[in-house]
C-alpha positions as CSV (number, residue, x, y, z in Angstrom):
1,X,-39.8,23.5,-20.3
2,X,-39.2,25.9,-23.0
3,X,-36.0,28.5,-21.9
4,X,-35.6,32.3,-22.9
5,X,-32.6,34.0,-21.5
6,X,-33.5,37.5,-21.4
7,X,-37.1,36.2,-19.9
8,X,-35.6,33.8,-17.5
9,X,-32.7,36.6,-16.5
10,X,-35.6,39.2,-15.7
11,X,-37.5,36.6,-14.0
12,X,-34.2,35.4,-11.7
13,X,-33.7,38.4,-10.7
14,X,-37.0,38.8,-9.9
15,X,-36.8,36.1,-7.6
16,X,-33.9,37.5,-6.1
17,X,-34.9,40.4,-5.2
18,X,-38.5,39.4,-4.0
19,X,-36.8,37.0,-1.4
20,X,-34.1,39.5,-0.5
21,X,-37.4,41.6,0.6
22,X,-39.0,38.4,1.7
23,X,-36.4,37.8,4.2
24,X,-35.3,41.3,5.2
25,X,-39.4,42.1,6.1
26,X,-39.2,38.8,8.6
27,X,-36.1,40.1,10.3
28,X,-36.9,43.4,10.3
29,X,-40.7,43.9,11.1
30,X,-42.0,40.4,11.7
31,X,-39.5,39.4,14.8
32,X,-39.5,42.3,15.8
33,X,-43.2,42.4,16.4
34,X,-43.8,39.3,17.4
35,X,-45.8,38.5,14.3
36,X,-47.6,35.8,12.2
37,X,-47.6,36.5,8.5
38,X,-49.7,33.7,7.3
39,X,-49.5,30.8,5.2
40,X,-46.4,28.4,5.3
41,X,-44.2,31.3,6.8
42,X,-46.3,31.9,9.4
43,X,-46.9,28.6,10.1
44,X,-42.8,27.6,9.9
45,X,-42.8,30.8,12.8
46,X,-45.2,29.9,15.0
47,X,-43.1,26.0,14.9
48,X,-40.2,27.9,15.9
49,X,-41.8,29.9,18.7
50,X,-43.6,27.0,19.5
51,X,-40.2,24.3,20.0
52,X,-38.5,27.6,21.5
53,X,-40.9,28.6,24.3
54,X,-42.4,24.8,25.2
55,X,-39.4,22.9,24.4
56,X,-36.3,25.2,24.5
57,X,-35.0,23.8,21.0
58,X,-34.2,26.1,18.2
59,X,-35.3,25.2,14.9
60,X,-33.8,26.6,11.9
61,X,-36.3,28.8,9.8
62,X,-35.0,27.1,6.5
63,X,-35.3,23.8,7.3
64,X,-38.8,24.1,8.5
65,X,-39.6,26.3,6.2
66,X,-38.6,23.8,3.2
67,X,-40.3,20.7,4.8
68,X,-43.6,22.4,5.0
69,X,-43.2,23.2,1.3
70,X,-43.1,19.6,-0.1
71,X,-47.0,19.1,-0.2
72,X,-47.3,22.8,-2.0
73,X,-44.2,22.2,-4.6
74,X,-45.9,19.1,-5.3
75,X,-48.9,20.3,-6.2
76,X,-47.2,23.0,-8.1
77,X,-45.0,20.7,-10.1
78,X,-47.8,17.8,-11.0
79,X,-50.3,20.6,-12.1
80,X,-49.3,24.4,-12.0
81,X,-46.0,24.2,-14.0
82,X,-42.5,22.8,-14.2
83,X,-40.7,26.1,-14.5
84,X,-42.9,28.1,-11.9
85,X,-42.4,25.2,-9.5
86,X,-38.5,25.3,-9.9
87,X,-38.3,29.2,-9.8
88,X,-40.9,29.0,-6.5
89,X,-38.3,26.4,-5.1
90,X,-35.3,28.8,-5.8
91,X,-37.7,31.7,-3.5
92,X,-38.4,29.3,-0.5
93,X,-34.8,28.0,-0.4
94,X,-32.9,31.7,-0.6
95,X,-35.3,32.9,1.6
96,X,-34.6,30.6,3.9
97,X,-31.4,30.4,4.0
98,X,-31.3,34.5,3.8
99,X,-33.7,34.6,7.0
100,X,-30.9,32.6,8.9
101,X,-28.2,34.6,7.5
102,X,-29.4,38.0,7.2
103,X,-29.0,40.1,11.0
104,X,-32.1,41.1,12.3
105,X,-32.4,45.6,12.2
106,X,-35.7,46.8,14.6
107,X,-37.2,50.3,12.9
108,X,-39.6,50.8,15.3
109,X,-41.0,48.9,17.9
110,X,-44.7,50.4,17.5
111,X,-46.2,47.2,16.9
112,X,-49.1,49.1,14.2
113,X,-46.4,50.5,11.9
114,X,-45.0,46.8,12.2
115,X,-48.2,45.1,10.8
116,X,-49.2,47.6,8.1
117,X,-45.4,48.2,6.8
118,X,-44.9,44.5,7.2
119,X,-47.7,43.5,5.3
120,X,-47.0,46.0,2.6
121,X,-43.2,45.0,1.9
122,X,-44.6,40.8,1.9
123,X,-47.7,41.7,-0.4
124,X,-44.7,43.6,-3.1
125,X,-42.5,40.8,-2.6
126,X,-45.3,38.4,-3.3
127,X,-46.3,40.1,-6.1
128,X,-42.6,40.8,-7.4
129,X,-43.1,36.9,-7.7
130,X,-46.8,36.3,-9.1
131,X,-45.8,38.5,-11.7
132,X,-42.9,36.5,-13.2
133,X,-44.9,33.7,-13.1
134,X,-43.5,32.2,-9.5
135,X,-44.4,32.5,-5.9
136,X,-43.1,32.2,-2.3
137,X,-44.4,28.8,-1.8
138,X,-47.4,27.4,0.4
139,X,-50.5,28.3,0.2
140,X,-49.8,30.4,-3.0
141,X,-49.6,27.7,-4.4
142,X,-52.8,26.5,-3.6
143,X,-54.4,30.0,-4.2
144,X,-52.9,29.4,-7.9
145,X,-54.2,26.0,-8.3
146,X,-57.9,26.7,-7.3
147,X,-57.4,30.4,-9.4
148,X,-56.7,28.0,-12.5
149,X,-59.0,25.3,-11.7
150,X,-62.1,27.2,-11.0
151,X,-61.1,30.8,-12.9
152,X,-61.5,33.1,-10.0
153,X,-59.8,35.6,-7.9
154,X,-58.8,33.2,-4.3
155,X,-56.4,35.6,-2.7
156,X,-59.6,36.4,-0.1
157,X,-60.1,32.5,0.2
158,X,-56.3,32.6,1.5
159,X,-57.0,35.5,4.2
160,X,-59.7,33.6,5.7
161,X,-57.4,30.0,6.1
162,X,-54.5,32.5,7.4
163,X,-57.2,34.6,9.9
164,X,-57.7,30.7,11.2
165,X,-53.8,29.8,11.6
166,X,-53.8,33.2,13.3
167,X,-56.5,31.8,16.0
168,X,-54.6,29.2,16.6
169,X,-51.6,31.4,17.5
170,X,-53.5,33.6,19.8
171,X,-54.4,31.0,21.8
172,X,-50.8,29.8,22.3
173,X,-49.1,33.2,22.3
174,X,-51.7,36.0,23.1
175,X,-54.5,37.9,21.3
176,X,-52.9,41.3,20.7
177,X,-50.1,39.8,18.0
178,X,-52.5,37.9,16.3
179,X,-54.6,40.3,16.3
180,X,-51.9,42.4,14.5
181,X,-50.9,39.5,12.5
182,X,-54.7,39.9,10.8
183,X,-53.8,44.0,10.0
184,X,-50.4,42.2,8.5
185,X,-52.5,40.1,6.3
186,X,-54.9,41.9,5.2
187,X,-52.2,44.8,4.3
188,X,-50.1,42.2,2.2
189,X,-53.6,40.4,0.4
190,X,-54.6,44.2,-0.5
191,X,-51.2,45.1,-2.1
192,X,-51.4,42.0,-3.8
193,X,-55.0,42.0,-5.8
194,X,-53.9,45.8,-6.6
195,X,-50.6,44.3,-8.2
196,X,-51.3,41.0,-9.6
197,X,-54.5,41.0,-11.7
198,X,-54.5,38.0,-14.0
199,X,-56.7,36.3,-12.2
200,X,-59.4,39.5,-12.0
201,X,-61.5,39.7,-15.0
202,X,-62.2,43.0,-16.9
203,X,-65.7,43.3,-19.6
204,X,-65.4,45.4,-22.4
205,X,-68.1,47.3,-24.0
206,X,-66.8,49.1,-27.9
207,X,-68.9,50.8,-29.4
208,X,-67.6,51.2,-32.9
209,X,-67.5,51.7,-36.6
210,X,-64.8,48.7,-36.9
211,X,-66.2,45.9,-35.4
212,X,-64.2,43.1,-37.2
213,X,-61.1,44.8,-37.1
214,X,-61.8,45.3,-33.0
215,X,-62.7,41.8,-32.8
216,X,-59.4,40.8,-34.5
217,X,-57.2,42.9,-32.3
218,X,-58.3,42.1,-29.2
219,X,-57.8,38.3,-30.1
220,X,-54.3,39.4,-31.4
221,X,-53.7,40.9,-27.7
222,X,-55.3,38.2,-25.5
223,X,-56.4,35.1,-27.3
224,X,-60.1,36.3,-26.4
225,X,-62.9,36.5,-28.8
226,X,-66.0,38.5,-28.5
227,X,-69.8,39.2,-29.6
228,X,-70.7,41.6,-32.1
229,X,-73.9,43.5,-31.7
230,X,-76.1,45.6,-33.8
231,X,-77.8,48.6,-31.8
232,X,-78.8,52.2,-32.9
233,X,-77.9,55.4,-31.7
234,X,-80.6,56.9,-29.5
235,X,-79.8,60.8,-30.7
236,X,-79.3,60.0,-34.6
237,X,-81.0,56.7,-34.8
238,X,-78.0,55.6,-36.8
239,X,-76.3,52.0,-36.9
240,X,-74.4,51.1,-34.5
241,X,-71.6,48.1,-33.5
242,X,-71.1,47.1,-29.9
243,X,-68.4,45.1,-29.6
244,X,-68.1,42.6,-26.0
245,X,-65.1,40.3,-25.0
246,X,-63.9,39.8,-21.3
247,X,-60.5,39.7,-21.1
248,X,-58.2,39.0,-17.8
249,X,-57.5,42.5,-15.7
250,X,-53.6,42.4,-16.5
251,X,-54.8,42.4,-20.6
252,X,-56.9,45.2,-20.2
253,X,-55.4,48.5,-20.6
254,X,-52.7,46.9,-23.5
255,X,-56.0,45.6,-25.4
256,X,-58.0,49.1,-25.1
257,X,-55.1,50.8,-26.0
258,X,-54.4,48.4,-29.1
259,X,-58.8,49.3,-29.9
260,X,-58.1,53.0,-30.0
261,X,-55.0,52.7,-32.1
262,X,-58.0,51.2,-34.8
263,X,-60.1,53.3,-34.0
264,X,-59.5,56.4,-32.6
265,X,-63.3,57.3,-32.0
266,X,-64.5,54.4,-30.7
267,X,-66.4,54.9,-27.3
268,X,-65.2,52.0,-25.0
269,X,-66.4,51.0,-21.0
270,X,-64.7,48.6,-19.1
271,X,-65.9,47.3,-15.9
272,X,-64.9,44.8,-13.4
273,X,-66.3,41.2,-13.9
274,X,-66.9,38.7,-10.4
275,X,-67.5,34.9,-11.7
276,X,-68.3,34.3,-15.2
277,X,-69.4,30.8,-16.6
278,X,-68.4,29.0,-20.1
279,X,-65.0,29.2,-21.7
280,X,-62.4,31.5,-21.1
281,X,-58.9,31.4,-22.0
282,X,-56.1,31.7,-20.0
283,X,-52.4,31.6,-20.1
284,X,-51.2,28.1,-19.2
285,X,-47.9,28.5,-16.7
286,X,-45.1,26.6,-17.5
C-alpha cells in the first residue's frame, strides 16, 4: 500500500464525515420512520427489529452491523484493494459505534419526507465515500467488485437485491414501510450515479485540425487512447480529423477541457456510452 499524507488526510476526513452523516441519517430519519435502507444496514435493522419484536432481545447495531461485513471486507481486501478495504472498515466500525452513541432527533414524522430526505443524506454519504476511493461496506462492495470485473455501471443491480430484502421486510413488519423503504432507495441509488461516475462511460467525438496532439492529451488525462479518422467537410469539402476515445464519466469534462486548451476550435460531442466490449483502462484501487 503506497501512503500520501495530504491524500490519505483528505480521504480520512472524508470518511469521517460520510459516517458522521451515515449515522446521524439512521437516527434521525430511518428510526424514526420505521425504515429499511438497503444493503448490510438494512439488513443489520431489520435483525434488530426482528430479535426486538419476536424475541425481546436488543442487539447492538455495531455489532451486527460488523459481523455481517466480514464476507464483503473480504472480498474487498482479496480483490478490490488493501487501502479501500481498511478505509471501508474505518466507515462500518465509526458508524456503528456512532449509531449506538449518537441520540436519536425526529424532524418530522411525515413518513414521505422521511424516505426521500433519507435516501438523499445516505446516497451523499455514500458518495462522500465512493469518491475517496472507500465505501460503507456490504453490498457496495459487491457493486464495486462486479463494476471492476465486468466494466459496467451495477448501482441498479444493487436496487433490485435491496427492493428483494425489502420484500422480505414487508412481510414481517408491514407493506407501507417497505414500501417507503423502496422511495428511500431509489432516492439514495439516484444521488449516487449523479455523484459517482467512474464507472459510467463517456464517447468522445473531436473534430480537429490536431489530431496527434488530441490523441496525446487525452492519454496524458486518462491513460485512454483513441482512433483517428479521416472525413471531409460536407459545406467546404475540406479535410477533416475526427478524433474517438471513450473515456470514464468522472475523466470527461477534465479531458475536454485539456482538448480545447490545444485547440481552441475544435468541435467536440460527448455522449453517454452503456456496455462497451474490448479493452478499456481503468484505475486499479489500492
Amino acid at each position: 500500500m503506497h501512503f500520501s499524507w495530504k491524500q490519505d488526510s483528505k480521504t480520512l476526513i472524508m470518511v469521517v464525515i460520510a459516517s458522521v452523516i451515515m449515522a446521524v441519517n439512521i437516527n434521525t430519519f430511518v428510526q424514526t420512520g420505521g425504515l429499511y435502507p438497503g444493503g448490510v444496514t438494512g439488513l443489520t435493522l431489520l435483525i434488530q427489529r426482528f430479535s426486538q419484536g419476536f424475541l425481546g432481545i436488543h442487539l447492538p447495531f455495531a455489532a451486527v452491523n460488523f459481523l455481517l461485513n466480514l464476507i464483503p471486507v473480504y472480498i474487498g481486501f482479496r480483490y478490490i484493494g488493501k487501502k479501500f478495504t481498511m478505509y471501508s472498515c474505518i466507515v462500518i466500525v465509526l458508524t456503528g459505534l456512532l449509531v449506538d452513541i449518537v441520540p436519536s432527533y425526529v424532524i418530522t414524522q411525515d413518513v414521505l419526507l422521511i424516505a426521500i430526505f433519507g435516501g438523499i443524506f445516505n446516497g451523499v454519504a455514500v458518495s462522500l465515500c465512493l469518491r475517496s476511493d472507500t465505501t460503507t461496506g456490504g453490498t457496495d462492495f459487491i457493486a464495486i467488485y462486479f463494476s471492476q470485473k465486468k466494466g459496467i455501471d451495477t448501482w441498479n443491480f444493487v436496487l433490485a437485491f435491496n427492493i428483494a430484502q425489502l420484500a422480505v421486510a414487508g412481510w414481517l413488519f408491514g407493506w407501507d414501510k417497505a414500501l417507503y423503504s423502496i422511495l428511500f432507495q431509489y432516492a439514495s441509488t439516484q444521488v449516487i450515479q449523479m455523484m459517482y461516475k467512474r464507472f459510467q462511460k463517456k464517447t468522445l467525438f473531436i473534430v480537429t485540425t490536431k489530431p496527434q496532439e488530441v490523441c496525446d492529451v487525452i492519454y496524458a488525462k486518462s491513460h485512454h487512447g483513441a482512433t483517428i479518422l479521416r472525413g471531409e467537410g460536407s459545406f467546404g469539402h475540406q479535410e477533416r480529423n475526427v478524433v474517438y476515445s471513450v473515456v470514464s464519466s468522472d475523466e470527461s469534462k477534465r479531458v475536454v477541457r485539456a482538448v480545447r486548451g490545444i485547440d481552441p476550435d475544435a468541435f467536440v460531442n460527448t455522449f453517454k456510452t452503456d456496455e462497451i466490449k474490448g479493452l478499456f483502462y481503468q484505475r486499479p484501487t489500492e
